[in-house]
LOPA-293192 format. One line per field, with one value per residue (C-alpha): x negated, y negated, z negated; residue in one letter. Coordinates in Angstrom, 1 decimal. Example, Ala and Ser with C-alpha at 12.3 -4.5 7.8 and 13.67 -1.06 7.14 Angstrom:
REM residues 2
px <- -12.3 / -13.7
py <- 4.5 / 1.1
pz <- -7.8 / -7.1
code <- a / s
REM end
This chain:
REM residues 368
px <- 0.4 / 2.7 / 4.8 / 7.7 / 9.2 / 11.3 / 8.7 / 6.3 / 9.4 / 9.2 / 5.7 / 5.4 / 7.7 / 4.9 / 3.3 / -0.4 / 0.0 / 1.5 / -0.8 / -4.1 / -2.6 / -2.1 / -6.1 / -7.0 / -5.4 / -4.9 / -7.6 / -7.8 / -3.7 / -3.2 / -5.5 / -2.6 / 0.3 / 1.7 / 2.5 / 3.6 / 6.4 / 6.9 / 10.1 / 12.5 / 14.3 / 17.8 / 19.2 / 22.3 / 20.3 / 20.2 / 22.4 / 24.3 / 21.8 / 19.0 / 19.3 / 20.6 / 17.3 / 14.6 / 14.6 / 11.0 / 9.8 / 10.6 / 8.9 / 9.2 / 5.9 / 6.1 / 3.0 / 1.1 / 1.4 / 4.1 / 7.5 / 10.2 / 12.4 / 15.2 / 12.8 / 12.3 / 8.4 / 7.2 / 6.9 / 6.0 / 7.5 / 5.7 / 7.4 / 5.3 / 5.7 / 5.2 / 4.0 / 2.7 / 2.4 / 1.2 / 3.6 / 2.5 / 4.7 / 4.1 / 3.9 / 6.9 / 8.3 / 7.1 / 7.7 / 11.6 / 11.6 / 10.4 / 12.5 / 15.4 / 14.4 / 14.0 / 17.3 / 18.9 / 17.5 / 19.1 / 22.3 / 22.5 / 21.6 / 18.6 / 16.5 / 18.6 / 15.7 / 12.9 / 10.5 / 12.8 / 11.6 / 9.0 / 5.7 / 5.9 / 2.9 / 3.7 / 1.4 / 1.8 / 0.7 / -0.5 / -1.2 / -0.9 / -3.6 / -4.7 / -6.1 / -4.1 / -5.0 / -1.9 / -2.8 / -2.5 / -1.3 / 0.9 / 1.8 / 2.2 / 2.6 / 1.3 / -2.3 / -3.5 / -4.4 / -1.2 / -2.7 / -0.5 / -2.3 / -2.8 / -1.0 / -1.6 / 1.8 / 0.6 / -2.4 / -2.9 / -4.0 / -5.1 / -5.0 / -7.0 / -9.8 / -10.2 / -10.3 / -13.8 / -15.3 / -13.7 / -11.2 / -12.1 / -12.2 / -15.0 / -12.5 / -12.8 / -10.7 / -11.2 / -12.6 / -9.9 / -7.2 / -3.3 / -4.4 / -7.4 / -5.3 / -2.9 / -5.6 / -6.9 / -3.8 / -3.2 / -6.4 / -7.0 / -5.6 / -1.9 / -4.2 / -5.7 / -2.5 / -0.9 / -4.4 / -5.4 / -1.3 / -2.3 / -5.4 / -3.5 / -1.3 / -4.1 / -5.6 / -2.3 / -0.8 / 0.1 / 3.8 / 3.8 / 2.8 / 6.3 / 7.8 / 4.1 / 3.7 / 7.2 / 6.7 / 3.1 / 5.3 / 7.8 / 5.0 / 3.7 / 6.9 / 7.7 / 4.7 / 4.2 / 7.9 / 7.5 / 3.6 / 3.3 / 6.9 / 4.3 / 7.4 / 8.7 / 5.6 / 5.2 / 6.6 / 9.0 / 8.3 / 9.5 / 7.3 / 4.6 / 5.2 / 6.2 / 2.8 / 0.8 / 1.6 / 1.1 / -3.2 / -4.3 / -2.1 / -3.9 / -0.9 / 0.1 / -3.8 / -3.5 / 0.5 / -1.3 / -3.8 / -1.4 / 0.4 / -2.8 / -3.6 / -0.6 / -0.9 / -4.3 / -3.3 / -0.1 / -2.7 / -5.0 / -1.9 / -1.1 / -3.8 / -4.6 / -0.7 / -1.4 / -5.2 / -3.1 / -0.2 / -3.0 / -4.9 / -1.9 / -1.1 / -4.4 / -4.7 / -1.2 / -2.6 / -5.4 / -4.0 / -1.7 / -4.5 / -6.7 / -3.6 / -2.7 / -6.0 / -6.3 / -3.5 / -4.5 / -7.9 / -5.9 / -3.4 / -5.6 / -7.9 / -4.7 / -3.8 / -7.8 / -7.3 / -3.9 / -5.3 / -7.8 / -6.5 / -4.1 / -7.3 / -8.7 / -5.6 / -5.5 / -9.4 / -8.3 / -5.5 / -7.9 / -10.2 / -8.2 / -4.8 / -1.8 / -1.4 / -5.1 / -4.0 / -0.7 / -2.9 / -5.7 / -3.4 / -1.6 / -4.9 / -5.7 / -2.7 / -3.7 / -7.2 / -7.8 / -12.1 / -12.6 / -16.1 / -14.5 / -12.7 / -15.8 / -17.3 / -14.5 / -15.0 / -18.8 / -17.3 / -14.6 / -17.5 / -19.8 / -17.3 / -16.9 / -13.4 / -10.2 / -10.7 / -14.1 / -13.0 / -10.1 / -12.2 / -14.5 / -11.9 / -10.2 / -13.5 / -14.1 / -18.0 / -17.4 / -17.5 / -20.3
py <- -3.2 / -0.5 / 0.3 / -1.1 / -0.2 / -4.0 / -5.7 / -4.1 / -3.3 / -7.2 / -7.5 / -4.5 / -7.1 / -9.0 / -8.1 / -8.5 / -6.3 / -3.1 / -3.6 / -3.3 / -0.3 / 1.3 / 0.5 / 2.1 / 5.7 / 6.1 / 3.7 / 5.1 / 5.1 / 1.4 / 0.4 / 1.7 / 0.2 / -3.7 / -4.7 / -7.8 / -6.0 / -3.9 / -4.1 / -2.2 / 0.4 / 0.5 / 2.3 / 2.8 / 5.1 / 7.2 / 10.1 / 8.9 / 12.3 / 10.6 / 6.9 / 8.0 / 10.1 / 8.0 / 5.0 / 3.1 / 1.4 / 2.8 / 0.6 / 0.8 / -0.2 / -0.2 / 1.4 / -0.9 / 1.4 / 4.2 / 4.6 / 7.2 / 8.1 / 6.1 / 3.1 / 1.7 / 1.7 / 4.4 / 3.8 / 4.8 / 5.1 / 4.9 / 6.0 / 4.2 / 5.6 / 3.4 / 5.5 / 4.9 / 8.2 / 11.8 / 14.0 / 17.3 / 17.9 / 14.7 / 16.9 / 18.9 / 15.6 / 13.7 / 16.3 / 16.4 / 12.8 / 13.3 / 15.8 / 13.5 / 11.2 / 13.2 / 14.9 / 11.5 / 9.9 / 12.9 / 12.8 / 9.3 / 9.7 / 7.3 / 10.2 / 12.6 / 14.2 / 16.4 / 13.4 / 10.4 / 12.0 / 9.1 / 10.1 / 9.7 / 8.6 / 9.0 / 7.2 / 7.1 / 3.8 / 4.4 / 1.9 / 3.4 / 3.1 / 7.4 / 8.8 / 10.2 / 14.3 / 14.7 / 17.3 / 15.7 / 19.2 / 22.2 / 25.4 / 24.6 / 27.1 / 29.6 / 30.1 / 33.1 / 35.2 / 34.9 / 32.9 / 30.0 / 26.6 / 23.3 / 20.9 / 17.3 / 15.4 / 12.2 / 10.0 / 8.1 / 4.7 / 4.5 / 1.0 / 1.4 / 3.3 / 0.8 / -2.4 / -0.3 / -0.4 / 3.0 / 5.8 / 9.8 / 9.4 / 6.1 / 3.8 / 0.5 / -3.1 / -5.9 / -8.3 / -11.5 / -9.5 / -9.2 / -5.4 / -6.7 / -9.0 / -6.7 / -4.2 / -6.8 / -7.9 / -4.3 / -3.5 / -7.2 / -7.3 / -9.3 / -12.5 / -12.6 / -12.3 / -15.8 / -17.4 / -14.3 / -15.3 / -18.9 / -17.6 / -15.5 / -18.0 / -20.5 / -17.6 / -16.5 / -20.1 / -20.0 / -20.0 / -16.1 / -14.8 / -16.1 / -12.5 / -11.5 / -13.9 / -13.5 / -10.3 / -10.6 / -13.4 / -10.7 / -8.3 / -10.2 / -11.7 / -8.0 / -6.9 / -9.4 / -8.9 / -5.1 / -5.2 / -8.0 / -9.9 / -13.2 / -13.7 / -16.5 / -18.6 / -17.5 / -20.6 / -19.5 / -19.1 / -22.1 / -24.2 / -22.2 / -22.7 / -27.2 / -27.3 / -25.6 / -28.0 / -30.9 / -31.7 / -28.2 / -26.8 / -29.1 / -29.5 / -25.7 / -25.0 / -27.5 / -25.5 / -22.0 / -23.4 / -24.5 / -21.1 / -19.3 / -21.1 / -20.6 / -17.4 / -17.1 / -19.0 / -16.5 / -13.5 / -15.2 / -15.4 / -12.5 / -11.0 / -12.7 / -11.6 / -8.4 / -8.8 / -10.0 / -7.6 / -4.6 / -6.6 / -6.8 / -3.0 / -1.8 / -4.3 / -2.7 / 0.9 / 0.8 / -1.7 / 1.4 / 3.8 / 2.0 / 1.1 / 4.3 / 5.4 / 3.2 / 4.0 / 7.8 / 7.3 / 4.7 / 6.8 / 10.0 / 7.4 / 6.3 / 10.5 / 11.2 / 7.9 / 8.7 / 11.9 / 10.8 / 8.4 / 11.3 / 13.4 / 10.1 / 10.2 / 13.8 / 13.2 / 9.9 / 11.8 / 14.5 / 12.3 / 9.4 / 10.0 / 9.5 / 5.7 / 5.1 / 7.7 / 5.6 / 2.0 / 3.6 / 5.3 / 1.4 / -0.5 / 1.8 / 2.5 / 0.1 / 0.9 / 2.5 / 2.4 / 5.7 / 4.4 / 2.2 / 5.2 / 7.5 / 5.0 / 4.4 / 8.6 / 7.7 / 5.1 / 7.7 / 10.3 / 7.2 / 4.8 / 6.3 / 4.9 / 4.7 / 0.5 / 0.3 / 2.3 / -0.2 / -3.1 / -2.1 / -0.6 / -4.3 / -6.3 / -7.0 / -6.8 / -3.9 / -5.7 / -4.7
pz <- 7.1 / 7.3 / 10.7 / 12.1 / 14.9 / 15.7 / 16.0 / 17.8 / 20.4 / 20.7 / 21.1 / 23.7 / 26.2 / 26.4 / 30.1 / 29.1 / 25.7 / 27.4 / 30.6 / 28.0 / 26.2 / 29.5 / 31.2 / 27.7 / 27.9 / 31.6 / 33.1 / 36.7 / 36.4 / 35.4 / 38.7 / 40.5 / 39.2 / 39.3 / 36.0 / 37.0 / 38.0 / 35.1 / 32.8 / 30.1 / 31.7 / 31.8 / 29.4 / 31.6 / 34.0 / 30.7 / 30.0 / 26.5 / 24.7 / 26.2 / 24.9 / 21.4 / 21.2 / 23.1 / 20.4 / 21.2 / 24.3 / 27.7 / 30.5 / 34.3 / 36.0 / 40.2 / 42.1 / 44.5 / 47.5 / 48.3 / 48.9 / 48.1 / 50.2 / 49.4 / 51.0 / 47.1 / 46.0 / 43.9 / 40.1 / 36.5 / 33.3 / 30.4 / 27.0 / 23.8 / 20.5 / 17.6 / 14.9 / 10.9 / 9.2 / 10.4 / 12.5 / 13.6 / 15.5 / 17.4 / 21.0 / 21.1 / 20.1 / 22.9 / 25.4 / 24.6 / 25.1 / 28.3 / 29.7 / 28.0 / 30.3 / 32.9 / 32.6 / 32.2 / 35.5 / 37.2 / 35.8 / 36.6 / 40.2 / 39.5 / 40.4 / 42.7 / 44.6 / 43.4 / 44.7 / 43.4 / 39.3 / 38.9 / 37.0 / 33.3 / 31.0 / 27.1 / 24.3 / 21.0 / 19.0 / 15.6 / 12.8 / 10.0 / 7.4 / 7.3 / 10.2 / 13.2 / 13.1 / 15.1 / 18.1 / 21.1 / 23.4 / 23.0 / 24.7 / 28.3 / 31.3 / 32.3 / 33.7 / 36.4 / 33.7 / 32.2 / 28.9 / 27.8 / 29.3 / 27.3 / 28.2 / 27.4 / 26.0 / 25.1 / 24.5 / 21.1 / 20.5 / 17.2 / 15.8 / 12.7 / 14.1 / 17.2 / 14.7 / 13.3 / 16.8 / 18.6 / 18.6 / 18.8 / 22.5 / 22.3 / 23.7 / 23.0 / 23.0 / 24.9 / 22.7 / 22.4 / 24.1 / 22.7 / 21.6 / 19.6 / 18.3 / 17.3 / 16.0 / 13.7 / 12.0 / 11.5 / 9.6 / 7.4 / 4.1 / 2.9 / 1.8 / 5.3 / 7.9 / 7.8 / 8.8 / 11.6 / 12.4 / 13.3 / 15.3 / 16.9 / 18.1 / 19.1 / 21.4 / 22.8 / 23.6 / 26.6 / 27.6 / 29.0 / 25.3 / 23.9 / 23.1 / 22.5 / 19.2 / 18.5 / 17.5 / 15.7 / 13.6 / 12.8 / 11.8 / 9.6 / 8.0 / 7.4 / 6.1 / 3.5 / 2.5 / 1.9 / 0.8 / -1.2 / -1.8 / -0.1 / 3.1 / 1.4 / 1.3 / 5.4 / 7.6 / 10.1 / 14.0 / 14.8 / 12.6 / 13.8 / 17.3 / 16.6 / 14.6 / 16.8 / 19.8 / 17.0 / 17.1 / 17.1 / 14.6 / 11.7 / 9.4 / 10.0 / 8.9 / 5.7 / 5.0 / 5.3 / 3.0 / 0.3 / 0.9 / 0.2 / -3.3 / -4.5 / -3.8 / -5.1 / -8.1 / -8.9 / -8.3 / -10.9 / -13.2 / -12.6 / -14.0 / -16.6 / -17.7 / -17.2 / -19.2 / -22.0 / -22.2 / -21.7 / -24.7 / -26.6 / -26.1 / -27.1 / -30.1 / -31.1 / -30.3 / -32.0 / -35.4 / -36.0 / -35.5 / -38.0 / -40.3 / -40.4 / -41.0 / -43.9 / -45.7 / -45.2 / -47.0 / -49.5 / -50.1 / -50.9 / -53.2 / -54.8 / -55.5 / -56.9 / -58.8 / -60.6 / -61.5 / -62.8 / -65.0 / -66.5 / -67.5 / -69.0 / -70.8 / -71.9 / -73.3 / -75.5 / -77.1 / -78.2 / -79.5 / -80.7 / -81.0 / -78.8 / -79.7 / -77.9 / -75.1 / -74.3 / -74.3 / -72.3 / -69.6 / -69.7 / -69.0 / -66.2 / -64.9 / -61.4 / -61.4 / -58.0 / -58.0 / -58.7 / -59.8 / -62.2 / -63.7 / -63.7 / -65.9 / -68.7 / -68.9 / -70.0 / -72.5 / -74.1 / -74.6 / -76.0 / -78.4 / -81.9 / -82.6 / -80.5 / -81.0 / -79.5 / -76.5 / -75.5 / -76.2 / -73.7 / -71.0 / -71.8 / -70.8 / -74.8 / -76.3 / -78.9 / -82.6 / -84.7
code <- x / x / x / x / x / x / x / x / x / x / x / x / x / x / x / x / x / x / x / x / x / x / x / x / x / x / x / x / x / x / x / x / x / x / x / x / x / x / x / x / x / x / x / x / x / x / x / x / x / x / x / x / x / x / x / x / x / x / x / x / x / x / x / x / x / x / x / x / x / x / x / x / x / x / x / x / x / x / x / x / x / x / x / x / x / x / x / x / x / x / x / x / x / x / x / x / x / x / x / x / x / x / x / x / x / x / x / x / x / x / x / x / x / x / x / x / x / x / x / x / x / x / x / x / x / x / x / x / x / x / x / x / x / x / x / x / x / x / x / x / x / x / x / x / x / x / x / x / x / x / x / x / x / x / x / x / x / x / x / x / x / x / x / x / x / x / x / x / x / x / x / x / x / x / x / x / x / x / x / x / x / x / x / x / x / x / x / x / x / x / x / x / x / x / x / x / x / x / x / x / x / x / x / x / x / x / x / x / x / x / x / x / x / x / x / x / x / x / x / x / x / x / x / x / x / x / x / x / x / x / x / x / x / x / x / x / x / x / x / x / x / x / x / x / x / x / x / x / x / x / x / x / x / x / x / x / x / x / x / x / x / x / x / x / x / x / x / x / x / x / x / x / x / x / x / x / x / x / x / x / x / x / x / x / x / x / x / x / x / x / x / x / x / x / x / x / x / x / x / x / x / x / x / x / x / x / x / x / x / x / x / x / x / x / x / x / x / x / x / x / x / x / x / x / x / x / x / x / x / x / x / x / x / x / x / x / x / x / x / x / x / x / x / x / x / x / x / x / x / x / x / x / x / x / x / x / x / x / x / x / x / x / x / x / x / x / x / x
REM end
């Protein structure tokens, strides 16, 4: 599939989703923080700059112990990325994001004092189907010996390469969890996603994964649409969600089942349209070659043949007269076996008399 960025800002509300992308990159971080009482920031503690340019998922996540000094509990927020192609740049990106942030939580008075600025943790989730080769730093400040520090911007989690077992850094998912969920849709083929979809939503039933298959729904709606032009064959949420509850989500299995033989069955059609249009175009192809080959060699025997009769022509008038030559030149006149010609030559030079030469050119025994 390729990336979207509306639905994966749905299924980053789910709680259990963002919390696992956070225990991947910042581990010793996430221990710190209650996610039960994380939520989307509001945009109206944003400068007007800041929410035109900051268009993913900004989350606020409280600590579990500390205060500022305003008496409210210290927290983090966490800017996500949703990402399908390569971007260089993908740092210097992320770090004017942040300070957009930043600058907007000040401006707003959300963050007045130096120690109100809450700490910020950027990711970037890829799924596209290359490899991420983004650098993950850039130029930061200064060091003691005046050389320009690295400074991390961002961590990466790498859809694609966590579906094959790990990431660059030898992270790996939680097994049955909303990200390996996620990783796996990302990674099967078109065929495969409305039967991993119903999976999905057998494994993530419960009612606090709403928003959370809401937007793998909306993923895979929108992939088949782009990818394949399959959408229309993909029941909608609701149906999904009414069939599920309804014995297990049988008669949505039997549905997807249909879905997929019709779909295999187009595929098969498909190509057996495409066999016969590529058979028809190289039957076409190479029946001109050939024809046009053929009348190449015909028309060069038909040239040597002509000619050949005309000499024939010009020998019976020497020997017999023009009367014979005219009769002879008539009976050959559509005789293209060269062969055929070479031989009445023989008979000219053999027959005595003008008669006994057309008698044998006309099939006649020669009379005695």
């Amino acid at each position: 599939m390729q990336a979207s960025d509306a639905p994966y800002k749905v299924l980053f509300q789910d709680r259990r989703l963002f919390e696992e992308t956070v225990r991947l990159v910042a581990p010793r971080l996430a221990d710190g923080l209650d996610f039960h009482a994380a939520a989307s920031l509001d945009k109206e503690h944003l400068t007007a700059l800041a929410r035109t340019r900051v268009q993913d998922k900004l989350r606020r996540v409280e600590r579990r112990s500390g205060k500022l000094a305003n008496g409210r509990r210290r927290y983090v927020l966490a800017l996500l990325e949703f990402q399908s192609g390569h971007d260089a740049d993908m740092a210097w990106r992320m770090r004017d994001y942040l300070h957009l942030v930043e600058s907007g939580l000040r401006q707003s008075g959300t963050a007045r004092a130096e120690g109100e600025v809450p700490g910020m943790l950027s990711v970037v989730v890829h799924n596209g189907e290359r490899p991420w080769r983004a650098a993950a730093e850039c130029a930061g400040p200064l060091t003691g010996d005046a050389e320009p520090a690295q400074v991390r911007m961002y961590a990466t989690v790498d859809l694609q390469a966590l579906a094959r077992g790990a990431d660059g850094a030898g992270r790996r998912l939680v097994p049955g969890g909303c990200l390996a969920t996620l990783a796996e849709l990302e990674s099967s083929p078109a065929e495969a996603l409305p039967r991993l979809l119903l999976e999905a939503f057998r494994r993530h039933a419960g009612a606090g994964s709403s928003e959370f298959r809401r937007g793998l729904h909306l993923r895979v709606e929108s992939a088949l649409e782009r990818r394949r032009g399959l959408a229309a064959g993909l029941p909608p949420l609701s149906d999904f969600e009414r069939m599920l509850a309804e014995r297990g989500g049988e008669r949505m299995t039997a549905m997807l089942d249909a879905t997929l033989a019709r779909w295999e069955e187009a595929k098969v059609a498909q190509g057996v349209e495409r066999g016969i249009e590529r058979g028809r175009a190289q039957g076409l192809e190479q029946g001109l070659a050939q024809g046009l080959e053929r009348g190449r060699v015909q028309g060069i025997e038909r040239g040597l043949a002509r000619g050949r009769v005309a000499l024939l022509g010009r020998m019976a008038e020497r020997r017999f007269g023009a009367g014979v030559a005219g009769r002879v030149t008539t009976l050959l006149a559509d005789e293209t076996d060269l062969s055929r010609l070479d031989q009445a030559g023989e008979w000219l030079l053999e027959c005595d008399t003008g008669e006994a030469l057309l008698a044998r050119l006309a099939g006649r025994p020669p009379q005695g």
